[in-house]
C-alpha positions as a LaTeX table, in Angstrom:
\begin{tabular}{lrrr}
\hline
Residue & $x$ (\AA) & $y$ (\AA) & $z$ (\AA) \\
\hline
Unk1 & 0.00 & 0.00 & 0.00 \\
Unk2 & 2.57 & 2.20 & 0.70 \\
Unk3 & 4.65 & 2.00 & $-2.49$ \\
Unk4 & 1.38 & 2.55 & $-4.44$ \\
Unk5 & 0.53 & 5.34 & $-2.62$ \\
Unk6 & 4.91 & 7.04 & $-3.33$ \\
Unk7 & 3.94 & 5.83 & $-6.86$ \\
Unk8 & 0.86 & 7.88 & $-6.75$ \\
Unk9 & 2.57 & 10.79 & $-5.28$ \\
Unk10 & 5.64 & 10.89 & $-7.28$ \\
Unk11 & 3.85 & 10.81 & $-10.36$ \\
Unk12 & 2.02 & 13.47 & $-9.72$ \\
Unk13 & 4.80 & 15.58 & $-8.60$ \\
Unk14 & 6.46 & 14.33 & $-11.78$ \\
Unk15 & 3.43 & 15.27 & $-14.04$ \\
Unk16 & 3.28 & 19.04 & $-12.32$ \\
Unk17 & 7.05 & 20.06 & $-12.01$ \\
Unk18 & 7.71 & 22.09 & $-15.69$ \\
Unk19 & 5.83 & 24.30 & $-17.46$ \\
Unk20 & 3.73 & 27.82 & $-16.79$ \\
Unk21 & 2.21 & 28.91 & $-13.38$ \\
Unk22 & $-1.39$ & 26.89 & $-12.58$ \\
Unk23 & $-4.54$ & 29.04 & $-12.71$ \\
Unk24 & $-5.40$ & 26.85 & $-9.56$ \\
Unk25 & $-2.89$ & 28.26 & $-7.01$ \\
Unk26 & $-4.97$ & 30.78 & $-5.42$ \\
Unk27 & $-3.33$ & 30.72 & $-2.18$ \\
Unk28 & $-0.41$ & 29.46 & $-0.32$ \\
Unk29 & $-1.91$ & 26.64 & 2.17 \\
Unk30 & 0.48 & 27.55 & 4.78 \\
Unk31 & 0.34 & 31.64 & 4.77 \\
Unk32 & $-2.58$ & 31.52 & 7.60 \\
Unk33 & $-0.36$ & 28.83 & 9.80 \\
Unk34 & 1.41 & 30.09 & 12.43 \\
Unk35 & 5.50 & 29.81 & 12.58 \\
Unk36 & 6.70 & 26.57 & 14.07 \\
Unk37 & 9.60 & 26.18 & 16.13 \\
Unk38 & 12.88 & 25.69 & 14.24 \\
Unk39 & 13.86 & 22.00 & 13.93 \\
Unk40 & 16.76 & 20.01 & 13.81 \\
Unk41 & 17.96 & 19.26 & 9.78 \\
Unk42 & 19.44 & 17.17 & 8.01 \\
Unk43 & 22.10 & 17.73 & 4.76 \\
Unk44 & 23.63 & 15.14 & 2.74 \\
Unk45 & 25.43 & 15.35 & $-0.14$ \\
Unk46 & 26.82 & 12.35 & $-2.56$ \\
Unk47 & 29.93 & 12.69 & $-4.13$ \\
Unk48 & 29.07 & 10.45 & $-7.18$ \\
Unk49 & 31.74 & 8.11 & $-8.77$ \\
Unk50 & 34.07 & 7.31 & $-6.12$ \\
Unk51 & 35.96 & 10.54 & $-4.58$ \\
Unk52 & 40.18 & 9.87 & $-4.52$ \\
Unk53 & 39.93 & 10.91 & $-0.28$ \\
Unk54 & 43.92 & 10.18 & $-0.16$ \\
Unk55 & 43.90 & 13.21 & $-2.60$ \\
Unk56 & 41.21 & 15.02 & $-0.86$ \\
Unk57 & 42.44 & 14.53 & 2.96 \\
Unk58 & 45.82 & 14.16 & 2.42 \\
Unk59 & 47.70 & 11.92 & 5.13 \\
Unk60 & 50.99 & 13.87 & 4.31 \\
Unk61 & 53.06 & 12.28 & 7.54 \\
Unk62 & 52.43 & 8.85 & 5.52 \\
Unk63 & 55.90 & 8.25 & 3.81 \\
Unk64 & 54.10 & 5.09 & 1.74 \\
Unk65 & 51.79 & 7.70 & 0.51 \\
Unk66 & 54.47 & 9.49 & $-1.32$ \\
Unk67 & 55.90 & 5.79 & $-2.63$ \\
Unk68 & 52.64 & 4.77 & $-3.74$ \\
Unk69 & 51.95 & 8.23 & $-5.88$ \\
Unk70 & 55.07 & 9.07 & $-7.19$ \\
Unk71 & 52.95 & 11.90 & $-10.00$ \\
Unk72 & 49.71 & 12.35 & $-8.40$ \\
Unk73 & 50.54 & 12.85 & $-4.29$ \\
Unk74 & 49.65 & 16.16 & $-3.22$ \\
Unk75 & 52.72 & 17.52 & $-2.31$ \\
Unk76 & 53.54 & 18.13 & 1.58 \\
Unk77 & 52.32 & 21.52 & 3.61 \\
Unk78 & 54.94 & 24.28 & 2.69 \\
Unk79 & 56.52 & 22.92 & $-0.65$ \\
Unk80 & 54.27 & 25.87 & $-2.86$ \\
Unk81 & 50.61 & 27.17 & $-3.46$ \\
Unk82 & 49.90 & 23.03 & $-4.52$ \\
Unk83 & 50.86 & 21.68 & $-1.11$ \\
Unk84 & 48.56 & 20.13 & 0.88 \\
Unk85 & 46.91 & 22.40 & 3.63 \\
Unk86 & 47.98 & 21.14 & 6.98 \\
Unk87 & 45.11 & 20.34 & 9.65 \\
Unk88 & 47.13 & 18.71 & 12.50 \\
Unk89 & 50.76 & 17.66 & 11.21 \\
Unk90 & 49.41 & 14.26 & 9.45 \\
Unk91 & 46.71 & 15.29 & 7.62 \\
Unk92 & 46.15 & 18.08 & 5.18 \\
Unk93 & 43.38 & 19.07 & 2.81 \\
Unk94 & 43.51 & 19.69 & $-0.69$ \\
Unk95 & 44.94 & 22.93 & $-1.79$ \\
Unk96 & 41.74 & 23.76 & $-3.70$ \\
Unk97 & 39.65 & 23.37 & $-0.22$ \\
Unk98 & 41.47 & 26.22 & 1.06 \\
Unk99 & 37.85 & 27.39 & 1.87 \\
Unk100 & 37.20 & 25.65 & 4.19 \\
Unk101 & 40.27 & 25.69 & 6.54 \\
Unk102 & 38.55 & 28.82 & 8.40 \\
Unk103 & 35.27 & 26.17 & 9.25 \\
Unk104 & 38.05 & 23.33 & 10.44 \\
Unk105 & 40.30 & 25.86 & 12.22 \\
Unk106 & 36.66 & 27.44 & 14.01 \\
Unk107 & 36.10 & 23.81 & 14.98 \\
Unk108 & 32.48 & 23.54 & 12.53 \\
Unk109 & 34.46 & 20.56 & 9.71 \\
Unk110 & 35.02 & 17.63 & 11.47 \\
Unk111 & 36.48 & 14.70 & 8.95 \\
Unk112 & 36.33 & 11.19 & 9.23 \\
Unk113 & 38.58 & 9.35 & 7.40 \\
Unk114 & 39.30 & 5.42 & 6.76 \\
Unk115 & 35.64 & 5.14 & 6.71 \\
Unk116 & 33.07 & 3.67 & 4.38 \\
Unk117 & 30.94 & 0.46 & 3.23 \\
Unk118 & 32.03 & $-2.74$ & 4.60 \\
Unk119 & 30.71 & $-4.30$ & 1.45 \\
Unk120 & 33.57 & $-5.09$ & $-0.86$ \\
Unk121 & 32.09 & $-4.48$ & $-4.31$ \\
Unk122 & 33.68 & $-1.91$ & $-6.29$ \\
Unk123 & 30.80 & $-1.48$ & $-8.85$ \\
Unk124 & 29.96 & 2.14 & $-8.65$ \\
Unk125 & 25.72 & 0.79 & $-8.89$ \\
Unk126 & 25.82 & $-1.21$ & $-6.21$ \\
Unk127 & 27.58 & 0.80 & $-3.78$ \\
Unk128 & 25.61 & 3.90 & $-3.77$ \\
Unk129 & 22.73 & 1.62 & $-3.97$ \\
Unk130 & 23.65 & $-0.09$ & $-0.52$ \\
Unk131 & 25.19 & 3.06 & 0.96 \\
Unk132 & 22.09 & 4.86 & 0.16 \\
Unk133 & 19.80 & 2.62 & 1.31 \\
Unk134 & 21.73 & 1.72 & 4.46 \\
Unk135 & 21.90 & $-1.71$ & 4.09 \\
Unk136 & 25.15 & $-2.63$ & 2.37 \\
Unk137 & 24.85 & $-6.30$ & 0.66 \\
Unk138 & 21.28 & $-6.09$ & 0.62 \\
Unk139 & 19.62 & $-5.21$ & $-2.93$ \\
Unk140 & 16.08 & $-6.30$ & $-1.36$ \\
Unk141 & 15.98 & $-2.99$ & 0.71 \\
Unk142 & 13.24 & $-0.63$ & $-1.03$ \\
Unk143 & 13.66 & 2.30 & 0.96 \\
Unk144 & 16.78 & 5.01 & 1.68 \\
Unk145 & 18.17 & 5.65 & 4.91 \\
Unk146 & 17.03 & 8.66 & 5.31 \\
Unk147 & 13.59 & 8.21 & 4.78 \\
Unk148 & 13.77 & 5.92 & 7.83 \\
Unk149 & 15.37 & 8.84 & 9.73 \\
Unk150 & 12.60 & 11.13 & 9.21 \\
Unk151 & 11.88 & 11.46 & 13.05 \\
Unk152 & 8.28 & 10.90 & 14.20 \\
Unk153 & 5.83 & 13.56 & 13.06 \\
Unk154 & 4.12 & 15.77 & 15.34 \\
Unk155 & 1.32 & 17.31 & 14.59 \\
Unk156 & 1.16 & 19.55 & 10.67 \\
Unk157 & 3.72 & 17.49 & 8.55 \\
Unk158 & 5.10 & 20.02 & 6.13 \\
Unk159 & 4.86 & 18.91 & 2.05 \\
Unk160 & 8.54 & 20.14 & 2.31 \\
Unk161 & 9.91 & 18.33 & 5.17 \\
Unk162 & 12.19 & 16.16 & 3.02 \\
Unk163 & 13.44 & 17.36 & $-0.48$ \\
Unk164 & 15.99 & 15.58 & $-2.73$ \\
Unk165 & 17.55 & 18.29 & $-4.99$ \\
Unk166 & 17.48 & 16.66 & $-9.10$ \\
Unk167 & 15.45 & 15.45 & $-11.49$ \\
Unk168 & 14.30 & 12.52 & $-9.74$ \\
Unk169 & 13.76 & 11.31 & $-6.14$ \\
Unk170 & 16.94 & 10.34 & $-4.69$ \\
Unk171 & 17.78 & 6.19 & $-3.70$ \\
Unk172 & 18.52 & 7.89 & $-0.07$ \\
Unk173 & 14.70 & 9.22 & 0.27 \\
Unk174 & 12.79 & 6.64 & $-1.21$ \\
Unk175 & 10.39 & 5.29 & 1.11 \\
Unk176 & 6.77 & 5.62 & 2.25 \\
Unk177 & 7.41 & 9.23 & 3.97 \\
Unk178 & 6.40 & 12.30 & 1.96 \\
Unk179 & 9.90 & 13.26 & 0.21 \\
Unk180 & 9.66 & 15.51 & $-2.94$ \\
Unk181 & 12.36 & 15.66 & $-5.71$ \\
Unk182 & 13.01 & 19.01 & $-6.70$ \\
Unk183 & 15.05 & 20.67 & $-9.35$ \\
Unk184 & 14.84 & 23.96 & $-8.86$ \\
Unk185 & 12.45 & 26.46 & $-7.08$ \\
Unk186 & 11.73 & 28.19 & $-9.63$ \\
Unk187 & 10.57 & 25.16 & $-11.87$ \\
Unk188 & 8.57 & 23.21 & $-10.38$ \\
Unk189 & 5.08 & 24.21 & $-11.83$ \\
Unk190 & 2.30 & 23.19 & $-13.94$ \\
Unk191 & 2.89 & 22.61 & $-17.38$ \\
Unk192 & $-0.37$ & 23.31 & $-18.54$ \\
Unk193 & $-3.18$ & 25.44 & $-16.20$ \\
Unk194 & $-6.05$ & 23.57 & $-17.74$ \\
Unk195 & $-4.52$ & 20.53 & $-17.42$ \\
Unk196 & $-3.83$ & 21.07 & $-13.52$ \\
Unk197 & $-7.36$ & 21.43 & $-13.18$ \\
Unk198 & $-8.02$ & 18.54 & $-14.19$ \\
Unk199 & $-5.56$ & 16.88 & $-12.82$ \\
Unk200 & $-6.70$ & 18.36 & $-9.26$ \\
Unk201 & $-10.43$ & 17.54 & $-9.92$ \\
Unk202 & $-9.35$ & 13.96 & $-10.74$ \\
Unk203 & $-7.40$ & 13.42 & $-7.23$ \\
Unk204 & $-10.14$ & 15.02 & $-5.00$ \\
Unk205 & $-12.90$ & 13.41 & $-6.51$ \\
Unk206 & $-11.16$ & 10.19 & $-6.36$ \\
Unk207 & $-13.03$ & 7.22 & $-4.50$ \\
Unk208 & $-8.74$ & 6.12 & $-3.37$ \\
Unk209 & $-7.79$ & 7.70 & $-0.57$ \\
Unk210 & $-4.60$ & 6.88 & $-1.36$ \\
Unk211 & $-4.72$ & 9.17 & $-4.50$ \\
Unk212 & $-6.24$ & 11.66 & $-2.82$ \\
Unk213 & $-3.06$ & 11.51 & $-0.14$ \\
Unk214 & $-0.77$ & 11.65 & $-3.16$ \\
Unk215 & $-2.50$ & 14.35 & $-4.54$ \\
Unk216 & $-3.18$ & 16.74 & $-1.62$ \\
Unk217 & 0.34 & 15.92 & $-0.65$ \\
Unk218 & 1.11 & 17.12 & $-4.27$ \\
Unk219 & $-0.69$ & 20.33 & $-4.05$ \\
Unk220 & 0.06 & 21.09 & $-0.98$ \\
Unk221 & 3.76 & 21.12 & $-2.33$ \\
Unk222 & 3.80 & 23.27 & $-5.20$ \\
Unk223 & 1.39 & 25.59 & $-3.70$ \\
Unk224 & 4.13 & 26.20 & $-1.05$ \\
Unk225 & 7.09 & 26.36 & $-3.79$ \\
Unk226 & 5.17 & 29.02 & $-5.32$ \\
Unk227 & 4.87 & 31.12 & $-2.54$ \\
Unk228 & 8.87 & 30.57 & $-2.10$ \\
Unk229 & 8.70 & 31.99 & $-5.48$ \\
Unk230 & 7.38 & 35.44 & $-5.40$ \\
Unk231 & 10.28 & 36.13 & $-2.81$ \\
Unk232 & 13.31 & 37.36 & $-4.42$ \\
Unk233 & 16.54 & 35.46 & $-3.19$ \\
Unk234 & 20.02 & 36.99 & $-2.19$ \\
Unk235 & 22.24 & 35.18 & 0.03 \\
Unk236 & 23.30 & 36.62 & 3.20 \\
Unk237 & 26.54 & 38.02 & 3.89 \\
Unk238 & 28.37 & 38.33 & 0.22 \\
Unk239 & 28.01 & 34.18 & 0.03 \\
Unk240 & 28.87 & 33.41 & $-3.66$ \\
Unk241 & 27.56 & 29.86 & $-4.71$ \\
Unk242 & 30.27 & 28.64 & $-7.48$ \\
Unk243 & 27.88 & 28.25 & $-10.82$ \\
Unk244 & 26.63 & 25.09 & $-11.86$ \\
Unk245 & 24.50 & 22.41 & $-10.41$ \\
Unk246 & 25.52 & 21.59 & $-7.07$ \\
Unk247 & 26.00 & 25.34 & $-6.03$ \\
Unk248 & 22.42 & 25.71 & $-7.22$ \\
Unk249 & 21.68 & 23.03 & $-5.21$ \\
Unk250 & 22.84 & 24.27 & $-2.04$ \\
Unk251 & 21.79 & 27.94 & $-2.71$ \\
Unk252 & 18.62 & 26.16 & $-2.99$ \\
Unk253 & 18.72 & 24.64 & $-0.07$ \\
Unk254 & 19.45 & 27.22 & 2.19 \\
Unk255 & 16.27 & 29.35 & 0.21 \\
Unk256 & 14.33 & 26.76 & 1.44 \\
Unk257 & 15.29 & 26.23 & 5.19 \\
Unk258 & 15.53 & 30.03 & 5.21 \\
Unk259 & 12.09 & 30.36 & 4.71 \\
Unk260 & 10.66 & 28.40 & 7.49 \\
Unk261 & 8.69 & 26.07 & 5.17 \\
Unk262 & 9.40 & 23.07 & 7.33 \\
Unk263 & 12.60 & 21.79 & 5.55 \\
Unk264 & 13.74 & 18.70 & 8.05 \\
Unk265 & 16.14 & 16.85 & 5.27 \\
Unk266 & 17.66 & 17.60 & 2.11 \\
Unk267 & 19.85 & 16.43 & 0.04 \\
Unk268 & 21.46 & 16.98 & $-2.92$ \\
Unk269 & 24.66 & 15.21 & $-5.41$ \\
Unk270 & 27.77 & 16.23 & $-7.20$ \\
Unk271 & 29.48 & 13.82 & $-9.89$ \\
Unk272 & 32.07 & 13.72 & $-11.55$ \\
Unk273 & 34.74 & 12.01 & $-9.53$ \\
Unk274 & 35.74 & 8.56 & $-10.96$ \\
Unk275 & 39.14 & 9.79 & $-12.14$ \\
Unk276 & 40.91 & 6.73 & $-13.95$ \\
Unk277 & 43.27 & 9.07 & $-16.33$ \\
Unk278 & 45.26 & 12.61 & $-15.21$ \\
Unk279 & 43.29 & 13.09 & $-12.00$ \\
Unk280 & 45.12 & 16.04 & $-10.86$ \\
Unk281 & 43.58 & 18.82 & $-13.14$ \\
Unk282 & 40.38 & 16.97 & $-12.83$ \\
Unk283 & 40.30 & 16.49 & $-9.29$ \\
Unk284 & 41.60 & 20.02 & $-8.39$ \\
Unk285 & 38.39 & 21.28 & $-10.36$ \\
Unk286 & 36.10 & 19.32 & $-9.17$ \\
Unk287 & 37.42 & 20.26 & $-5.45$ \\
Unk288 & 37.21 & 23.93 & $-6.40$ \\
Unk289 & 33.27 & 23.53 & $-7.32$ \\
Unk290 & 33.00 & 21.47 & $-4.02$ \\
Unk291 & 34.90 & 22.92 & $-1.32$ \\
Unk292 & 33.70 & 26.71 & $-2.71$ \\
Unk293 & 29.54 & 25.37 & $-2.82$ \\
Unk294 & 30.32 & 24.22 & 1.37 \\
Unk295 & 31.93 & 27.31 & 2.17 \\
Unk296 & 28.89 & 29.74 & 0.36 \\
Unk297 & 26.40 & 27.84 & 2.44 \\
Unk298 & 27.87 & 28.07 & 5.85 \\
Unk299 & 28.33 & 31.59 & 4.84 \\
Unk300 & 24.90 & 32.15 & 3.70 \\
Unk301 & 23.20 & 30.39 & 6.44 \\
Unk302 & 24.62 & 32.66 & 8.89 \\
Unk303 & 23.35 & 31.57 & 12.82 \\
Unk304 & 21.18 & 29.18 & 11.36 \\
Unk305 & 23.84 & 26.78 & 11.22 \\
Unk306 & 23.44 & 26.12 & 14.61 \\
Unk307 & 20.55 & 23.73 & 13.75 \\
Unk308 & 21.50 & 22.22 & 10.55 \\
Unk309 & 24.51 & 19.50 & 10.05 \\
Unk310 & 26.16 & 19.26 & 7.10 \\
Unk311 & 27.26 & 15.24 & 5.88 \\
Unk312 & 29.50 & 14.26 & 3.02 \\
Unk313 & 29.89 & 10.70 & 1.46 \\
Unk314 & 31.08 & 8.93 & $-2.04$ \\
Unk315 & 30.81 & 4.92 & $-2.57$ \\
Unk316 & 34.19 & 4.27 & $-2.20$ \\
Unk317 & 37.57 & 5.00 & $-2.46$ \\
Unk318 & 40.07 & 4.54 & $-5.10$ \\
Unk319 & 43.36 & 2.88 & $-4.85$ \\
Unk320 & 45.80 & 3.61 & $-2.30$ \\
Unk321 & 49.11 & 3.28 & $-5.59$ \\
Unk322 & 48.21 & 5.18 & $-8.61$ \\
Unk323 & 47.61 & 3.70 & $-11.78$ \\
Unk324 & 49.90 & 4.05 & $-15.31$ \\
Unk325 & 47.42 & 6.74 & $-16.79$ \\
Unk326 & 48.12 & 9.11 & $-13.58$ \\
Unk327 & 44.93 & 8.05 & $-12.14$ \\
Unk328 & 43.83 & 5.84 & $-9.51$ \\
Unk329 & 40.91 & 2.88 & $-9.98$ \\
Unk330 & 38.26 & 1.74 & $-7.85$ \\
Unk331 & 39.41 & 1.00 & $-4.07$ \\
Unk332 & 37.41 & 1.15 & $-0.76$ \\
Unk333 & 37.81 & 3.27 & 2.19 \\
Unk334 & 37.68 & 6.75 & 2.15 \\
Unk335 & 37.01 & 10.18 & 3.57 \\
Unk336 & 33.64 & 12.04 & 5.37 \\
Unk337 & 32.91 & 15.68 & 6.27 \\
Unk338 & 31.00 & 16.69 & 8.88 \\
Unk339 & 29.87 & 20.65 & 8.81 \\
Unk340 & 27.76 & 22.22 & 11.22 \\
Unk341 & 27.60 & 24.78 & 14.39 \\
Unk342 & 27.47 & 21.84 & 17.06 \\
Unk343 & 29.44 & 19.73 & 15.28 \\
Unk344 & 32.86 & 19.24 & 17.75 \\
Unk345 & 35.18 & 20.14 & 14.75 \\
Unk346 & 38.93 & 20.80 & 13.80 \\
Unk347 & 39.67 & 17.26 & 14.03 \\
Unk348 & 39.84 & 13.93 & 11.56 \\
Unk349 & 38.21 & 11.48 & 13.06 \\
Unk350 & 38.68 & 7.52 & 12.75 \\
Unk351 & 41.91 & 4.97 & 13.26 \\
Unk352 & 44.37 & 5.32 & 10.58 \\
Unk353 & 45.71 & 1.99 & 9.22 \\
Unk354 & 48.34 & 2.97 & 7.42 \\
Unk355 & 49.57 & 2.65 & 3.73 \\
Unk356 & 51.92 & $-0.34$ & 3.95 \\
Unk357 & 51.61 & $-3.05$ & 2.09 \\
Unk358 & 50.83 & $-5.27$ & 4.76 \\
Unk359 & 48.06 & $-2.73$ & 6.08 \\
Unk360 & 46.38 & $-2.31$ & 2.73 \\
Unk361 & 42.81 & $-3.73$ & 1.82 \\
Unk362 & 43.31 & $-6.94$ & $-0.56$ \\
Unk363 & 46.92 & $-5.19$ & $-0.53$ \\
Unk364 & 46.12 & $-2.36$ & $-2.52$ \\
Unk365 & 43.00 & $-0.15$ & $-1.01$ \\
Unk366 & 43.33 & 2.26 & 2.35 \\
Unk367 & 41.64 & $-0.80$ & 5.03 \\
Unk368 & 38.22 & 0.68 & 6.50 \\
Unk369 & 38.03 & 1.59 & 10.29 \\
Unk370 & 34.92 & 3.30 & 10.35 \\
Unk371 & 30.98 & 2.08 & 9.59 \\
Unk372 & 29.86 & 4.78 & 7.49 \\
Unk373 & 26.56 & 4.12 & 9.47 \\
Unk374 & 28.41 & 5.36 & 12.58 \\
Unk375 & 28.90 & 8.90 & 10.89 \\
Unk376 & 25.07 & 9.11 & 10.07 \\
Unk377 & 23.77 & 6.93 & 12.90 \\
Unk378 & 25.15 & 9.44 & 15.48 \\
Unk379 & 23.52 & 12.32 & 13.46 \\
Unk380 & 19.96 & 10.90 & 13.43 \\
Unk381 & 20.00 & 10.15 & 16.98 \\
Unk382 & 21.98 & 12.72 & 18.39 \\
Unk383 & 21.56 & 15.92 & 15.90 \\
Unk384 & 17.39 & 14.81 & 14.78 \\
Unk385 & 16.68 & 13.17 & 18.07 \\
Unk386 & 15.92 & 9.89 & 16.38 \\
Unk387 & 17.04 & 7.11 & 18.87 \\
Unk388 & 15.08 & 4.42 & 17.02 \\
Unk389 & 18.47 & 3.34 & 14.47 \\
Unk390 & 17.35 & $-0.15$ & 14.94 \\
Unk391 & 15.14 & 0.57 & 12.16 \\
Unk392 & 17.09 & 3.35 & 10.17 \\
Unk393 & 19.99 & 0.65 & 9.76 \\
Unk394 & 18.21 & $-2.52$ & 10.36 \\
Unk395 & 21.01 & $-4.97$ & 11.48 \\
Unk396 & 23.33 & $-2.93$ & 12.40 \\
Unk397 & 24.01 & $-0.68$ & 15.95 \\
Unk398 & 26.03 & 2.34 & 14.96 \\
Unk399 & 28.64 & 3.40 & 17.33 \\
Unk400 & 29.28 & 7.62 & 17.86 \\
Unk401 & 32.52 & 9.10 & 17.34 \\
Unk402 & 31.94 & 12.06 & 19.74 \\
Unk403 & 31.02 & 14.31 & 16.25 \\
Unk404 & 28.35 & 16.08 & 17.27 \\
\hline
\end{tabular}
């Protein structure tokens, strides 16, 4: 019943998201509904296609790192503008995440690093799939993690509460909570006014009430976007978004939890990181885009940080020796950031295992220390106040690292 009635509802939100403004959006359900108290919220973001962490947290006191990357190691702290940025005389960041050395330094970035999916696949399908759905191994798992991690509702459940940034619905919030997919703000609306009436007529005078769920829920939804429309967006405090999808993203984002609609999770991906052939150019880019979009929304969030965390996760690793193309191929453990106002910051989190041969996963990937499900098992319980992980990671008891 329940994946009819997320059928229902996504198809409707599917059907309604382009086009012109709908002749049948006289009013903005919520306007009369007075404010409700700021919650706790969620942010995740998926670095898509396996992020190189060696290259993006760089453990520079490693001396094996340096043997195993003769052309692609980031250089250590104080050998030029490309050396690695030093957080605490092992580990450095990427030179192109100089922003956000002020948020590690202010003790707001925590990083975890050895940390990941215990599976051992290396197919880039199946380990978002089991990352994002919290089960890893399991392909019979229908719903994402963090539709599970929706705490319980209380009371008026905003049409907002979770939204998934892109085309379609995200693996992470599938499930039988309302969770919208969103593109952008200013897109999602009717294609067609006569249509939408239609449409609307055809859900309300259904016999279903499961269609009549999935289309109040639908309604409900874009009449809200549309009055997050009519207000003109700047962000706060000279925040510059870097152009392109995943600064729209977050810009978007912080419209939306800025405006008190109800926003509980979002979340929202970047690709572009499965670097086989000269990764350094690539890489550096793709860090620029990254590390720049994280800064511009801590900026532009201003106080309000102090009730949203930030999380950060790809599906693997790459290998710990570089390949003869100056790349690196699909490995295992890797690197997490943690962003946020309580967040206990300014440290890397996790047991390093070292790069020797010996220590290596299979003998070639960085070994894993952490449960990725720790990292997001003590934000749902401890940041959302969701102490039922039993069923958020079914099988599994996630043990905190002290992050937040």
């Amino acid at each position: 019943m329940s994946t009819r009635r997320i059928f229902l509802r996504n198809s409707a939100l599917a059907m309604v998201g382009v086009g012109t403004a709908p002749l049948w959006l006289k009013r903005a359900l919520y306007a009369a509904d007075a404010p409700s108290p700021r919650k706790k919220i969620l942010v995740a973001i998926f670095q898509r296609g396996a992020a190189d962490g060696l290259n993006v947290v760089v453990p520079h006191g490693e001396k094996a790192y340096y043997d195993l990357r003769p052309t692609i190691a980031i250089p250590r702290p104080g050998s030029g503008k490309d050396a690695a940025i030093d957080l605490d005389g092992f580990f450095g960041l990427h030179p192109s995440l100089a922003p956000l050395k002020p948020l590690f330094d202010r003790q707001h970035l925590a990083i975890v690093d050895a940390v990941g999916s215990p599976d051992p696949t290396r197919s880039h399908f199946d380990a978002q799939d089991y990352m994002e759905s919290g089960t890893p191994g399991l392909k019979a798992t229908h719903d994402g993690w963090m539709n599970r991690a929706l705490p319980k509702a209380e009371g008026k459940v905003s049409p907002v509460r979770a939204v998934s940034l892109g085309p379609t619905l995200s693996r992470s919030m599938a499930g039988p909570n309302p969770a919208i997919a969103l593109q952008s703000i200013a897109g999602f609306q009717v294609r067609d006014a006569q249509a939408a009436k239609q449409f609307q007529d055809m859900y309300q005078e259904s016999k279903d009430p499961l269609m009549r769920a999935a289309g109040r829920e639908t309604f409900e939804a874009v009449s809200m976007l549309q009055s997050i429309q009519k207000q003109s967006y700047t962000p706060a405090a000279g925040a510059e978004y870097p152009r392109g999808r995943f600064g729209d993203s977050l810009k978007q984002i912080a419209q939306l939890i800025k405006s008190d609609v109800g926003v509980e999770m979002a979340f929202a991906d970047i690709g572009g990181w499965d670097h086989h052939v000269n990764e350094m150019g690539q890489l550096g880019i793709r860090l620029t885009e990254y590390g720049q979009a994280l800064s511009a929304f801590w900026q532009d969030m201003g106080d309000r940080m102090a009730d949203v965390v930030v999380v950060t996760m790809s599906e693997f690793g790459r290998t710990a020796q570089e390949n003869g193309n100056r790349g690196t191929d699909h490995g295992h453990a890797n690197s997490m950031f943690v962003m946020g106002g309580a967040v206990k910051g300014g440290k890397v989190y996790g047991k390093w295992p070292g790069l020797e041969k010996e220590q290596l996963y299979e003998g070639r990937d960085l070994a894993l220390t952490t449960d990725f499900r720790d990292v997001l098992g003590e934000l749902v319980s401890s940041h959302l106040g969701n102490p039922t992980l039993k069923g958020v990671f079914p099988g599994y008891s996630p043990k905190p690292l002290g992050l937040v």
